[in-house]
SEROMI-168185 format. One record per residue: residue in one letter; x, y, z of N, C-alpha, C in turn; residue number from 0. Coordinates in pm, whole numbers, plus 50000, padded with zeros to 5 digits. Last residue first. Example, Ala and Ser with C-alpha at 12.3 -4.5 7.8 and 13.67 -1.06 7.14 Angstrom:
BEGIN
+------+-------+-------+-------+-------+-------+-------+-------+-------+-------+------+
! resn !   n_u !   n_v !   n_w !  ca_u !  ca_v !  ca_w !   c_u !   c_v !   c_w ! resi !
+------+-------+-------+-------+-------+-------+-------+-------+-------+-------+------+
!    S ! 51285 ! 49775 ! 50708 ! 51367 ! 49894 ! 50714 ! 51290 ! 50003 ! 50787 !    1 !
!    A ! 51319 ! 49431 ! 50780 ! 51230 ! 49550 ! 50780 ! 51320 ! 49670 ! 50780 !    0 !
+------+-------+-------+-------+-------+-------+-------+-------+-------+-------+------+
END
This chain:
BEGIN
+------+-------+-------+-------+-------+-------+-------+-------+-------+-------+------+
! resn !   n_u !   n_v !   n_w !  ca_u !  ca_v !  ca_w !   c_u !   c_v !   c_w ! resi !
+------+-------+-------+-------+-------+-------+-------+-------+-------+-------+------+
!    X ! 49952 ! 48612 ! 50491 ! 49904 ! 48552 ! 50640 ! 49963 ! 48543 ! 50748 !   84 !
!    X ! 49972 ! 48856 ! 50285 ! 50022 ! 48729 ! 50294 ! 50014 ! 48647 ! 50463 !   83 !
!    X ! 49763 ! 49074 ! 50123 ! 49896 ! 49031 ! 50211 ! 49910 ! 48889 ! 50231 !   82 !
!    X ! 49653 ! 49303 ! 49895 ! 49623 ! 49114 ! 49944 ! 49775 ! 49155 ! 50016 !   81 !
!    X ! 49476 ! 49563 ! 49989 ! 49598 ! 49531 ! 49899 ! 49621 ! 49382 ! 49975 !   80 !
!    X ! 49349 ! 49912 ! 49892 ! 49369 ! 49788 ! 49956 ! 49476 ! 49681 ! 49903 !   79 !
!    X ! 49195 ! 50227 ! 49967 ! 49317 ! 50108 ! 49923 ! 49288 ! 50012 ! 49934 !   78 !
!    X ! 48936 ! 50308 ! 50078 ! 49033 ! 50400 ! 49906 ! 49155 ! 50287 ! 49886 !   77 !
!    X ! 48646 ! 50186 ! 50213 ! 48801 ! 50149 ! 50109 ! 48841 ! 50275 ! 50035 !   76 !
!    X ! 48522 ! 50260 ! 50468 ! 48501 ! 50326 ! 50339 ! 48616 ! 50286 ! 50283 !   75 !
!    X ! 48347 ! 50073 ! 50702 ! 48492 ! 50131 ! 50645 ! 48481 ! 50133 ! 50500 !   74 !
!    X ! 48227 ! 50024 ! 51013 ! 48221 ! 50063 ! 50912 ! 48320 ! 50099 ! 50809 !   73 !
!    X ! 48116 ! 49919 ! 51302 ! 48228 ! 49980 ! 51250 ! 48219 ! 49935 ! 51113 !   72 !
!    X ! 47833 ! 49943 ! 51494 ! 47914 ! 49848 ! 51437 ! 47989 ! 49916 ! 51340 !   71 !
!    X ! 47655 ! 50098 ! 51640 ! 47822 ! 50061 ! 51710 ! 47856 ! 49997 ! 51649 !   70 !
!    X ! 47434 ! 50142 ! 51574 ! 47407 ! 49997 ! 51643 ! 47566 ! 49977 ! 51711 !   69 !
!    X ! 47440 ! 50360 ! 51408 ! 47356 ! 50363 ! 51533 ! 47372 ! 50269 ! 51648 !   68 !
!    X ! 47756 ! 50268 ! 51258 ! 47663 ! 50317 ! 51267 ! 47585 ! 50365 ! 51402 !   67 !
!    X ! 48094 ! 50441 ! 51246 ! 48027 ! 50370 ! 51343 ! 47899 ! 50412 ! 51278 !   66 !
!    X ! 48401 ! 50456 ! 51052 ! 48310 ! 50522 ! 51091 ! 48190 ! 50399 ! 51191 !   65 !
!    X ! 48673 ! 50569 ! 50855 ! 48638 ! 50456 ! 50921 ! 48494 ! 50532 ! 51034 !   64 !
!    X ! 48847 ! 50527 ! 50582 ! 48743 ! 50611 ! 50636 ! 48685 ! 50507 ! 50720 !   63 !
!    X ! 49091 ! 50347 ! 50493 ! 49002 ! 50384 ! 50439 ! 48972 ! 50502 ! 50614 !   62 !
!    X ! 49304 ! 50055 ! 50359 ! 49327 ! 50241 ! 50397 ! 49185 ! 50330 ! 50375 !   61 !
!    X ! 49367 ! 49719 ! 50447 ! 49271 ! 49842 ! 50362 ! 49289 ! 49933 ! 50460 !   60 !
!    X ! 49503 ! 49425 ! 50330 ! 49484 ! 49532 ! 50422 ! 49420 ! 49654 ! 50338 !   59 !
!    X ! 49408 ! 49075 ! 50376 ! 49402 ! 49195 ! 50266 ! 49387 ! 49265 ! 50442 !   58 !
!    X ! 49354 ! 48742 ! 50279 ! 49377 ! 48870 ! 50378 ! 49435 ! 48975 ! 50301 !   57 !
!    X ! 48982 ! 48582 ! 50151 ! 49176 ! 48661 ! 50103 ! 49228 ! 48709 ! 50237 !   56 !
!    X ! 48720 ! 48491 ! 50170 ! 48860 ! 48408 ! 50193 ! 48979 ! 48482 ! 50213 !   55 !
!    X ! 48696 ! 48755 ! 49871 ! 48652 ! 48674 ! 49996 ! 48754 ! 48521 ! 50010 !   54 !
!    X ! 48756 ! 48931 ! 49648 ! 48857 ! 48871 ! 49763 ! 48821 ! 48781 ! 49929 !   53 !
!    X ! 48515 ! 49011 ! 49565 ! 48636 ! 48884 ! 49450 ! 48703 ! 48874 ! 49594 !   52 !
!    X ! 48450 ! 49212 ! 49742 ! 48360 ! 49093 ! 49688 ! 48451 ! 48952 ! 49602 !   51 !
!    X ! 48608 ! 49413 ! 49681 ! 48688 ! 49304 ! 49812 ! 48551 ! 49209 ! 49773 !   50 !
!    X ! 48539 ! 49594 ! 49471 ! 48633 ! 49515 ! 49486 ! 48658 ! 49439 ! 49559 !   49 !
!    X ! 48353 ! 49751 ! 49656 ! 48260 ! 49665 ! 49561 ! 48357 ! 49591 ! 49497 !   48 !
!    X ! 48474 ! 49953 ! 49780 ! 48447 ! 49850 ! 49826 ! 48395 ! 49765 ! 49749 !   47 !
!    X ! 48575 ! 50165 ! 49572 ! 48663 ! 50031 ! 49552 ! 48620 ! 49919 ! 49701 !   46 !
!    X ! 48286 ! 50306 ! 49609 ! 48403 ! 50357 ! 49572 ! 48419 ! 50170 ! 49550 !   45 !
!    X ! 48069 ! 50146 ! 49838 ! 48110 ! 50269 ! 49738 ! 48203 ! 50280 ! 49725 !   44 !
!    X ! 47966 ! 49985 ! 50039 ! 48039 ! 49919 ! 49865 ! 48028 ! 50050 ! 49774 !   43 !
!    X ! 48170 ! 49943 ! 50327 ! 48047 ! 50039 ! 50271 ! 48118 ! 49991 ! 50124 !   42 !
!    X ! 48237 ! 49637 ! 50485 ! 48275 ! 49735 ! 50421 ! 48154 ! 49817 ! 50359 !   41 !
!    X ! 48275 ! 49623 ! 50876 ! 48162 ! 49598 ! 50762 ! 48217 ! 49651 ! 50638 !   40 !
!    X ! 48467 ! 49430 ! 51056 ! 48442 ! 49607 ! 50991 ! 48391 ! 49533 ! 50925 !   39 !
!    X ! 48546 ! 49326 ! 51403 ! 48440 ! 49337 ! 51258 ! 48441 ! 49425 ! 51208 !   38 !
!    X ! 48740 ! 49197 ! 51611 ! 48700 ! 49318 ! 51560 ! 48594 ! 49233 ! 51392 !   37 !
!    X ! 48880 ! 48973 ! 51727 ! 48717 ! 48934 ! 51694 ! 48684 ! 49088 ! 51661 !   36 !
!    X ! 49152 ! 48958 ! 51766 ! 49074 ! 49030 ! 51863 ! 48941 ! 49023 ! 51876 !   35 !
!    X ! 49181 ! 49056 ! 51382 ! 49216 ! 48981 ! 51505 ! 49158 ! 49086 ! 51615 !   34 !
!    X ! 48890 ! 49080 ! 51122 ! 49046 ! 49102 ! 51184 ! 49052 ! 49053 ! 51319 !   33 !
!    X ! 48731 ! 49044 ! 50879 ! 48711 ! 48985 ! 50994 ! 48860 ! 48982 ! 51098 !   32 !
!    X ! 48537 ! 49264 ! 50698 ! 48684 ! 49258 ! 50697 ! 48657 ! 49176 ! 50886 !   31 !
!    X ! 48252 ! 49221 ! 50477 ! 48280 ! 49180 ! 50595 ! 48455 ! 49189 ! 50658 !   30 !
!    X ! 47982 ! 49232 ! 50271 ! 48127 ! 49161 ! 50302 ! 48209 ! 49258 ! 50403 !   29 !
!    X ! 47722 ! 49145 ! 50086 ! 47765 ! 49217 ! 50203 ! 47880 ! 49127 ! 50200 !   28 !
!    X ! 47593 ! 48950 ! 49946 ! 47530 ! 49085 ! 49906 ! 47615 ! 49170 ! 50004 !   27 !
!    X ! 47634 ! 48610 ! 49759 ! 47695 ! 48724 ! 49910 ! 47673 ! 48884 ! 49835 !   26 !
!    X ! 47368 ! 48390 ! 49745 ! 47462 ! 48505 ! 49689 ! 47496 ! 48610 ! 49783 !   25 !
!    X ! 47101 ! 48289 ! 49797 ! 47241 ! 48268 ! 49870 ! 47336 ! 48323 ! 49801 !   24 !
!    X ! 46917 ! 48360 ! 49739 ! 46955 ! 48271 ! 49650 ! 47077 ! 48272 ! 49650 !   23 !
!    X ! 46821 ! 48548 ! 49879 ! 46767 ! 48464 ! 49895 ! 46809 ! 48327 ! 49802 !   22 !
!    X ! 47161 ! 48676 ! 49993 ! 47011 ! 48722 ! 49915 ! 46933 ! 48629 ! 49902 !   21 !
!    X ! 47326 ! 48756 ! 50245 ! 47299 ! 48708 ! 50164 ! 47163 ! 48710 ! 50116 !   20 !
!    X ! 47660 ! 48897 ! 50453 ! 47451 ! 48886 ! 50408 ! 47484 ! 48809 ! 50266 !   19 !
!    X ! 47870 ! 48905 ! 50467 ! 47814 ! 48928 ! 50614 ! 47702 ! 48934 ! 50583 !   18 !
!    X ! 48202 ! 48693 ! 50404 ! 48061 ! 48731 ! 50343 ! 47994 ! 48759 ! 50497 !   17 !
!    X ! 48536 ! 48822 ! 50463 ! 48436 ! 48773 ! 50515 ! 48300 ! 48796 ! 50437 !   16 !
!    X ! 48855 ! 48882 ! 50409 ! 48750 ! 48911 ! 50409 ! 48626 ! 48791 ! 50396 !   15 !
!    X ! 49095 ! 48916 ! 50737 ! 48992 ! 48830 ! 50594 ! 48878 ! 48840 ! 50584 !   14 !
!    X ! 49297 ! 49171 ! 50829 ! 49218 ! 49122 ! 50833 ! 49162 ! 49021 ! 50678 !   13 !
!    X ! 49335 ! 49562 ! 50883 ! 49365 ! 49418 ! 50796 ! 49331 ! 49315 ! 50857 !   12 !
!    X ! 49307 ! 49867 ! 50797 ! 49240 ! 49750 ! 50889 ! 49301 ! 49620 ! 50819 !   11 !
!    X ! 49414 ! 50196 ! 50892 ! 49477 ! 50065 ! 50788 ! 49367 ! 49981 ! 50872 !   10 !
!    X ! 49213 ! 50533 ! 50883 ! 49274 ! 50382 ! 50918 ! 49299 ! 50292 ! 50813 !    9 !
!    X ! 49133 ! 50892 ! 50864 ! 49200 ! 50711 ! 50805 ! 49220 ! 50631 ! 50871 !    8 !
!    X ! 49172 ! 51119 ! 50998 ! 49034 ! 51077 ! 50963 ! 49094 ! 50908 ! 50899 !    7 !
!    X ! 49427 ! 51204 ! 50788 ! 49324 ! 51228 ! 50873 ! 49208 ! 51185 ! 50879 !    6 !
!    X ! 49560 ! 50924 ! 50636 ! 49577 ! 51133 ! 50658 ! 49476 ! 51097 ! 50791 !    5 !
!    X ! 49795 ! 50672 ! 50615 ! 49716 ! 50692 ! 50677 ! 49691 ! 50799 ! 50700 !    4 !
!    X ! 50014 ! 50681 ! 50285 ! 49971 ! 50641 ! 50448 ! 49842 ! 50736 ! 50519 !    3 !
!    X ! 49988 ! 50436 ! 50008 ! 49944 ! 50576 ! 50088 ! 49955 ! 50558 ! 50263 !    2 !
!    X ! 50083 ! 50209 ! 49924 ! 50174 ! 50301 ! 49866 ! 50135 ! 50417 ! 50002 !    1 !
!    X ! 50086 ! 49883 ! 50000 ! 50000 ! 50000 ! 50000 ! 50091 ! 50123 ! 50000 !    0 !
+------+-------+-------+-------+-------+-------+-------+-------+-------+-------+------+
END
């Protein structure tokens, strides 16, 4: 990952994870499942709609990081990038 972390950013790394599905079991949601049992959900705007191919993968991501109503952590991708386990 070339960029470092501005303001407002975090690195999360972690495997990505399916976190919904559609009635015909197709993954509609995905999921960064990192150590400690943390959960980031990814938002599929911008280059989240990329980590869908990388389920199973570990991968680190440079993004916007945010909480809904419910406290569950959220993360807006601008990077990302497969690592190695």
């Amino acid at each position: 990952m070339k960029k470092k972390p501005g303001r407002g950013e975090s690195i999360v790394s972690g495997i990505v994870t399916p976190s919904a599905w559609d009635e015909n079991y197709n993954v509609i949601s995905v999921k960064i499942s990192a150590s400690g049992e943390k959960e980031y959900l990814i938002d599929t705007q911008g280059k989240g709609k990329e980590l869908f191919g990388c389920v199973r993968e570990h991968i680190k991501v440079l993004g916007k990081l945010r909480h809904d109503l419910e406290g569950k952590r959220i993360i807006t991708v601008e990077e990302f990038e497969k690592v190695q386990p």
